[in-house]
N, CA and C atoms as a LAMMPS dump frame, in Angstrom:
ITEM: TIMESTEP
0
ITEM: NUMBER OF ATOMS
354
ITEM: BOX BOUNDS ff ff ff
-5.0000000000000000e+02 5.0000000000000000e+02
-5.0000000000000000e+02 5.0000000000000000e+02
-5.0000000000000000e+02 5.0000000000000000e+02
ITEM: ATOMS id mol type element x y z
1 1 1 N -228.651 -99.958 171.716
2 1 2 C -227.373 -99.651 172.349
3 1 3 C -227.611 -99.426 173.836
4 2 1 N -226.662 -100.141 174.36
5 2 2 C -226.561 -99.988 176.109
6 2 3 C -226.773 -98.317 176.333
7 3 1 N -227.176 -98.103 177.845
8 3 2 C -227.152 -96.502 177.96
9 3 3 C -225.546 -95.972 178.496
10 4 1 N -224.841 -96.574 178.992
11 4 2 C -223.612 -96.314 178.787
12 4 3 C -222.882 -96.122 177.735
13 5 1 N -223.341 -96.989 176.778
14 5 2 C -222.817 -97.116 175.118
15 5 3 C -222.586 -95.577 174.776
16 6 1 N -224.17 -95.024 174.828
17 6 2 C -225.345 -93.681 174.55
18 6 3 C -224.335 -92.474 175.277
19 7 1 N -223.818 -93.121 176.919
20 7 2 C -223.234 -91.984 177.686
21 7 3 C -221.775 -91.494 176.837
22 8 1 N -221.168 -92.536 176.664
23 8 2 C -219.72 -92.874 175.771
24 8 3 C -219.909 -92.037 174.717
25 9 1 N -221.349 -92.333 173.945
26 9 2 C -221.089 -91.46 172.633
27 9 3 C -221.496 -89.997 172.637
28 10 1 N -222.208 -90.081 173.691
29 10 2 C -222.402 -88.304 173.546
30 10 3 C -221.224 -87.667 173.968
31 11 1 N -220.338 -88.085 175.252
32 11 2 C -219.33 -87.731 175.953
33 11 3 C -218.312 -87.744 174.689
34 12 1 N -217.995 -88.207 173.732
35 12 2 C -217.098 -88.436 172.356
36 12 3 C -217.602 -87.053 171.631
37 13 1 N -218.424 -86.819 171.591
38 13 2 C -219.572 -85.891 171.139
39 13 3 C -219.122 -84.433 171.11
40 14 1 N -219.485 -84.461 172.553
41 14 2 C -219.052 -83.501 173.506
42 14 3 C -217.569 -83.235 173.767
43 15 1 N -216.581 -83.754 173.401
44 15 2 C -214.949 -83.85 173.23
45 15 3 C -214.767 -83.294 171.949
46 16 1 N -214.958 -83.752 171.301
47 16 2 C -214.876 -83.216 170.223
48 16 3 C -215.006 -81.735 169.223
49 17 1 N -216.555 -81.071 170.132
50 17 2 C -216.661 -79.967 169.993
51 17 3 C -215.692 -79.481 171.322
52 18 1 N -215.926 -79.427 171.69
53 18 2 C -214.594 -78.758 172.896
54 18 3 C -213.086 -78.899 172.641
55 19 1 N -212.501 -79.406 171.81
56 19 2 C -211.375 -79.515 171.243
57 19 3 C -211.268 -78.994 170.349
58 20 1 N -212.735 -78.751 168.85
59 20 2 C -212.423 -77.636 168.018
60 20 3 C -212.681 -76.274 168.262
61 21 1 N -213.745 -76.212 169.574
62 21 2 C -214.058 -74.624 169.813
63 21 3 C -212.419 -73.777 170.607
64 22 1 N -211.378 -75.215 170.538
65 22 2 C -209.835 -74.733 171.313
66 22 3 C -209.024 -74.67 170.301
67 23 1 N -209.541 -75.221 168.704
68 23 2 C -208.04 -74.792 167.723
69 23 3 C -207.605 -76.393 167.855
70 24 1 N -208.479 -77.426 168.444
71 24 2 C -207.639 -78.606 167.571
72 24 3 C -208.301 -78.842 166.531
73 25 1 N -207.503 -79.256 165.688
74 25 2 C -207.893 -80.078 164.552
75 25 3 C -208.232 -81.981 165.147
76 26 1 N -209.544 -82.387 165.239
77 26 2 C -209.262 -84.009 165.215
78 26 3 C -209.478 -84.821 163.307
79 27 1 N -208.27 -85.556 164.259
80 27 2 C -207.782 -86.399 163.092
81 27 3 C -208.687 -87.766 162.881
82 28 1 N -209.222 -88.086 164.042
83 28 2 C -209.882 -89.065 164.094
84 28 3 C -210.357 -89.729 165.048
85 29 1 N -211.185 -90.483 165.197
86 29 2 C -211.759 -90.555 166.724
87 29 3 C -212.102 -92.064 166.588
88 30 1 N -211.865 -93.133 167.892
89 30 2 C -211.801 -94.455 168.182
90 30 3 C -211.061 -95.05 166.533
91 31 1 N -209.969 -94.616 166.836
92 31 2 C -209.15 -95.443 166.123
93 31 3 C -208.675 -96.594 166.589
94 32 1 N -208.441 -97.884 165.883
95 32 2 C -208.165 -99.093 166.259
96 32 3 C -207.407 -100.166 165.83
97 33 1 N -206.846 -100.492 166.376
98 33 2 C -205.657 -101.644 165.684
99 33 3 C -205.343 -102.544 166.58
100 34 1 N -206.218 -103.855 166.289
101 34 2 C -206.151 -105.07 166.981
102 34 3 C -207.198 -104.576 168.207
103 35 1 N -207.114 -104.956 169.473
104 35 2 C -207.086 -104.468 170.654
105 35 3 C -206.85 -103.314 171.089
106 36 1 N -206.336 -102.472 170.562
107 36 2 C -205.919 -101.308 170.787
108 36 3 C -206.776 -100.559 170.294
109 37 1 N -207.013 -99.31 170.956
110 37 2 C -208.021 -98.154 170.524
111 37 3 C -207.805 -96.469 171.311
112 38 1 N -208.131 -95.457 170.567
113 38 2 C -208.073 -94.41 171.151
114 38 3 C -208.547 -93.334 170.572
115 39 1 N -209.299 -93.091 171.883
116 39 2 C -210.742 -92.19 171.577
117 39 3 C -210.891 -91.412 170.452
118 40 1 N -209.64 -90.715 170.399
119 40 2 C -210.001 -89.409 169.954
120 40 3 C -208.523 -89.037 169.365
121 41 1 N -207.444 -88.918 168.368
122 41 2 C -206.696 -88.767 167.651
123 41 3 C -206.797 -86.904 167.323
124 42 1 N -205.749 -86.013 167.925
125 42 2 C -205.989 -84.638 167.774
126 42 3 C -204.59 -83.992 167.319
127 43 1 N -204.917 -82.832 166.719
128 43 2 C -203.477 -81.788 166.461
129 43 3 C -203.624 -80.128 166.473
130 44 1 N -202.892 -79.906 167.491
131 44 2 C -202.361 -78.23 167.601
132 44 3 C -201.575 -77.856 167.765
133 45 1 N -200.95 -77.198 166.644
134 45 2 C -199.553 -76.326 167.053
135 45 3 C -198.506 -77.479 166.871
136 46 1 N -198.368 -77.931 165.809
137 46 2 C -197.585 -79.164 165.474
138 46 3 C -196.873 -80.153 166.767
139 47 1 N -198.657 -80.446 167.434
140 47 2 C -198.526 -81.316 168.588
141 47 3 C -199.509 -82.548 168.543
142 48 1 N -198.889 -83.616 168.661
143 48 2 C -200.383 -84.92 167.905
144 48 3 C -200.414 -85.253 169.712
145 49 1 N -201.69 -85.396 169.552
146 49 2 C -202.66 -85.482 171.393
147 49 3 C -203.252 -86.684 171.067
148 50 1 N -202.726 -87.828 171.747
149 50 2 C -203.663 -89.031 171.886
150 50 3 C -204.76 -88.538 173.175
151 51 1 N -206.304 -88.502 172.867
152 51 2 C -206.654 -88.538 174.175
153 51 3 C -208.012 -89.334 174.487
154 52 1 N -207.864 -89.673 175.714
155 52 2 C -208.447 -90.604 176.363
156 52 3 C -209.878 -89.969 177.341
157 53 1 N -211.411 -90.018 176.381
158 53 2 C -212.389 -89.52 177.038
159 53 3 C -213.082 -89.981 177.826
160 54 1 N -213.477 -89.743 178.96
161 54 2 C -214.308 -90.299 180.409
162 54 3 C -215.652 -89.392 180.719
163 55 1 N -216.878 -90.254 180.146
164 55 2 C -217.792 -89.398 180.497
165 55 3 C -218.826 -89.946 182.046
166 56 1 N -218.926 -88.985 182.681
167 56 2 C -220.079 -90.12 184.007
168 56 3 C -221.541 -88.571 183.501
169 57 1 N -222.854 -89.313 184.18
170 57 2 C -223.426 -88.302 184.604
171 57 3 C -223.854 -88.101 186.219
172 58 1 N -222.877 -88.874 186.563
173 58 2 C -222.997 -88.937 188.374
174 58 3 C -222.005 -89.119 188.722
175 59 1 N -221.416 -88.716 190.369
176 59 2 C -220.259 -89.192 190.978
177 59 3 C -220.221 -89.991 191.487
178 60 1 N -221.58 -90.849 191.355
179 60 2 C -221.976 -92.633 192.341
180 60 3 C -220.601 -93.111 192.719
181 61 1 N -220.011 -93.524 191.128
182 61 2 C -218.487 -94.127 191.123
183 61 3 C -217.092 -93.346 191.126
184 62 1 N -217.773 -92.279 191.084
185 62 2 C -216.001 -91.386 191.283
186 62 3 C -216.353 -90.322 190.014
187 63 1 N -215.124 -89.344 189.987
188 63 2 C -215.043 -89.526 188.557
189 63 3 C -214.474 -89.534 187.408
190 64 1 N -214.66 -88.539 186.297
191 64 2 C -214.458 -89.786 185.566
192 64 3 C -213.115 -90.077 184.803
193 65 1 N -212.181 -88.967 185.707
194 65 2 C -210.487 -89.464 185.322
195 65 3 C -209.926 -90.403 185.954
196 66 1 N -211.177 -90.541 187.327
197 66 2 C -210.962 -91.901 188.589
198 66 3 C -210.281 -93.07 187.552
199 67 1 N -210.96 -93.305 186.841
200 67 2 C -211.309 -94.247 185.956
201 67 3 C -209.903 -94.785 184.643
202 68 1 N -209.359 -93.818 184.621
203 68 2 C -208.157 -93.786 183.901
204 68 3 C -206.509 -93.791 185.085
205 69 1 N -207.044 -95.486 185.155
206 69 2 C -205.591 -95.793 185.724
207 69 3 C -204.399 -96.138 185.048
208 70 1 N -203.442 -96.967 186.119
209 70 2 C -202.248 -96.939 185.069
210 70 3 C -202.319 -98.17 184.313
211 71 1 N -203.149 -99.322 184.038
212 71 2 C -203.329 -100.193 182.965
213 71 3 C -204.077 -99.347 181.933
214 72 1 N -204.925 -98.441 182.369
215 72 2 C -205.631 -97.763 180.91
216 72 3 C -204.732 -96.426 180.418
217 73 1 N -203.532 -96.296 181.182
218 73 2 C -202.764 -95.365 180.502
219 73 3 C -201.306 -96.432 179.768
220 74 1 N -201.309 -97.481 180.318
221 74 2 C -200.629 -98.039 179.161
222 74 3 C -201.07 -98.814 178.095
223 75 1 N -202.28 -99.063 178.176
224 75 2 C -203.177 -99.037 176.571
225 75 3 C -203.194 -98.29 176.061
226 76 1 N -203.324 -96.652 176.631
227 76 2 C -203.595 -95.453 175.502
228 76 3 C -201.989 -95.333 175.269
229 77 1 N -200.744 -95.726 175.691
230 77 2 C -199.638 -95.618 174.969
231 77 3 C -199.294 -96.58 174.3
232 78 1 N -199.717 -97.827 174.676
233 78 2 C -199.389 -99.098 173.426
234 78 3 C -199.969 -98.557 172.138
235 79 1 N -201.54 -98.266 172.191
236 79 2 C -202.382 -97.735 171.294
237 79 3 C -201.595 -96.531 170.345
238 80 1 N -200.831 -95.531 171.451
239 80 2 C -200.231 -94.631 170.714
240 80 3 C -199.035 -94.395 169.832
241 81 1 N -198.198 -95.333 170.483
242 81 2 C -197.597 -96.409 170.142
243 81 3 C -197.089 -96.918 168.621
244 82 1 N -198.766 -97.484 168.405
245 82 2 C -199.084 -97.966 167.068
246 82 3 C -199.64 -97.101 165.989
247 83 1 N -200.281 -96.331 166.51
248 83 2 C -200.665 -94.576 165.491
249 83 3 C -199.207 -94.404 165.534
250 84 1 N -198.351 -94.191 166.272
251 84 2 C -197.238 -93.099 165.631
252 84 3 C -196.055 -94.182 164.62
253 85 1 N -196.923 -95.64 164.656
254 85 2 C -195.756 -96.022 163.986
255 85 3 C -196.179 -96.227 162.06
256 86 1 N -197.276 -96.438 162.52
257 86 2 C -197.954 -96.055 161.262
258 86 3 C -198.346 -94.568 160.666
259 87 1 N -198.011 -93.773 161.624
260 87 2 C -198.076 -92.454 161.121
261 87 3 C -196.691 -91.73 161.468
262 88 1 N -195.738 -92.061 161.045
263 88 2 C -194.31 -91.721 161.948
264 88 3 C -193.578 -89.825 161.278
265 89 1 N -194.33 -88.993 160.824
266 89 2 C -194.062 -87.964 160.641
267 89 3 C -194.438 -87.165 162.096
268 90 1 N -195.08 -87.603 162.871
269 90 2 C -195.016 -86.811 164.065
270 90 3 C -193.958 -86.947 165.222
271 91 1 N -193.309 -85.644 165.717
272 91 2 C -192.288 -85.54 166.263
273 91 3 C -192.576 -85.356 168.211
274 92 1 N -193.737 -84.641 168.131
275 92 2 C -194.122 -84.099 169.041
276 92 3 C -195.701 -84.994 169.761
277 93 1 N -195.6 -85.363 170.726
278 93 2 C -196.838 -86.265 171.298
279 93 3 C -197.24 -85.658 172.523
280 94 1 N -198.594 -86.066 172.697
281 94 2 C -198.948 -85.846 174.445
282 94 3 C -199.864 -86.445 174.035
283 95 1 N -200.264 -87.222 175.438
284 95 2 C -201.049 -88.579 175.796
285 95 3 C -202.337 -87.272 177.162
286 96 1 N -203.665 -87.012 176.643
287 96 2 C -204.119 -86.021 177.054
288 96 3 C -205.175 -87.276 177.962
289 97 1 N -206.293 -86.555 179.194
290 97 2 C -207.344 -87.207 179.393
291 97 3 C -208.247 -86.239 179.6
292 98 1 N -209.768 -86.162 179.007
293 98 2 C -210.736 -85.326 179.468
294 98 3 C -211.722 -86.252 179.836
295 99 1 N -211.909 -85.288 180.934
296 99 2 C -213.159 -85.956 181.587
297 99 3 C -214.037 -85.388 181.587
298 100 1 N -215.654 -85.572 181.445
299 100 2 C -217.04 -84.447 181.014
300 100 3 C -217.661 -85.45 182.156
301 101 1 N -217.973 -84.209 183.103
302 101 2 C -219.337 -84.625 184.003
303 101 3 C -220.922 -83.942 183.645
304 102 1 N -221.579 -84.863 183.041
305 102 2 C -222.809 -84.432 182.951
306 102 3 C -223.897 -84.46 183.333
307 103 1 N -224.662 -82.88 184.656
308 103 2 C -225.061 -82.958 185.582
309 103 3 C -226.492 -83.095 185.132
310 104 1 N -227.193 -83.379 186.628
311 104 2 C -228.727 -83.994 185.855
312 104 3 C -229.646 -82.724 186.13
313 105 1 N -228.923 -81.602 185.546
314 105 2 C -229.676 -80.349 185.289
315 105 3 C -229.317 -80.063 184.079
316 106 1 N -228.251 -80.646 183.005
317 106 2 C -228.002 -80.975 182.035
318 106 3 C -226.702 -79.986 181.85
319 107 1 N -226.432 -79.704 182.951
320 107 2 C -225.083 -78.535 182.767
321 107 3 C -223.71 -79.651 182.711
322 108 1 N -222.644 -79.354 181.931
323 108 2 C -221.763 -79.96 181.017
324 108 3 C -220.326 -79.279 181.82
325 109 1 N -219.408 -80.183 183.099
326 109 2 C -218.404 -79.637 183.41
327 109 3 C -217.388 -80.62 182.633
328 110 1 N -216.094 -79.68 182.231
329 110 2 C -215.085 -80.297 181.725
330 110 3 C -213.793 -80.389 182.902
331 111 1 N -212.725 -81.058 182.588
332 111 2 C -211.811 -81.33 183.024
333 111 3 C -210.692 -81.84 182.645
334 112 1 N -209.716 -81.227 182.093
335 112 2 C -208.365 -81.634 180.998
336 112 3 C -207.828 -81.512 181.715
337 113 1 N -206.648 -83.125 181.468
338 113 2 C -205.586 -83.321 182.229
339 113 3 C -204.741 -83.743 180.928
340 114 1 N -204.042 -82.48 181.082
341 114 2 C -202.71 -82.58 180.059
342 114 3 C -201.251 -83.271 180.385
343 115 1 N -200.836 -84.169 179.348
344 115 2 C -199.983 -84.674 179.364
345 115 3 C -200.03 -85.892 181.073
346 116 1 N -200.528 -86.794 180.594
347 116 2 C -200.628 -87.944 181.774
348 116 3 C -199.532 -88.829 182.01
349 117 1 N -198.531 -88.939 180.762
350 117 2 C -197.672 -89.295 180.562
351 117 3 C -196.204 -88.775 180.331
352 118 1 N -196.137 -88.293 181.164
353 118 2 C -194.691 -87.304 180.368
354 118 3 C -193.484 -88.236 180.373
């Protein structure tokens, strides 16, 4: 596996526990249908969170919400889109993005940006 692949999956990793050490429940993670995909499928407080994870371990390129523009926020709503139509008991949505910078002293900063889409 590429080392980006490696960065992607630990950063998934790392989302994941940080979303249950907050009281979400995830429902599922890189869910997919067709072309469509999204990271990380979550619920709290009868609220379903599509969200969209960005991991860098450098700021070479920015970071790593840089990265989540508005073509990759209308994939994560086409994507969401299609979860809520196949899952259509949910009333309540937010389209979330976290971003994990992981420094090369191995210290782990987060960054949630709630609701990207309102």
């Amino acid at each position: 596996m590429a080392a980006h692949n490696d960065l992607g999956q630990l950063g998934e990793d790392l989302a994941e526990k940080y979303f249950i050490e907050r009281g979400y429940e995830i429902l599922c993670r890189n869910w997919r249908h067709f072309r469509k995909e999204l990271d990380m499928v979550a619920a709290k407080d009868d609220v379903l969170h599509f969200i969209e994870v960005k991991t860098r371990s450098s700021s070479q390129f920015g970071r790593p919400e840089d990265a989540v523009d508005e073509i990759k926020i209308n994939f994560l709503v086409a994507a969401g889109e299609e979860y809520l139509y196949q899952n259509p008991e949910w009333k309540k949505i937010r389209f979330d993005v976290l971003s994990i910078c992981i420094q090369p002293n191995g210290d782990v900063e987060y960054f949630l940006i709630e609701d990207v889409y309102a």
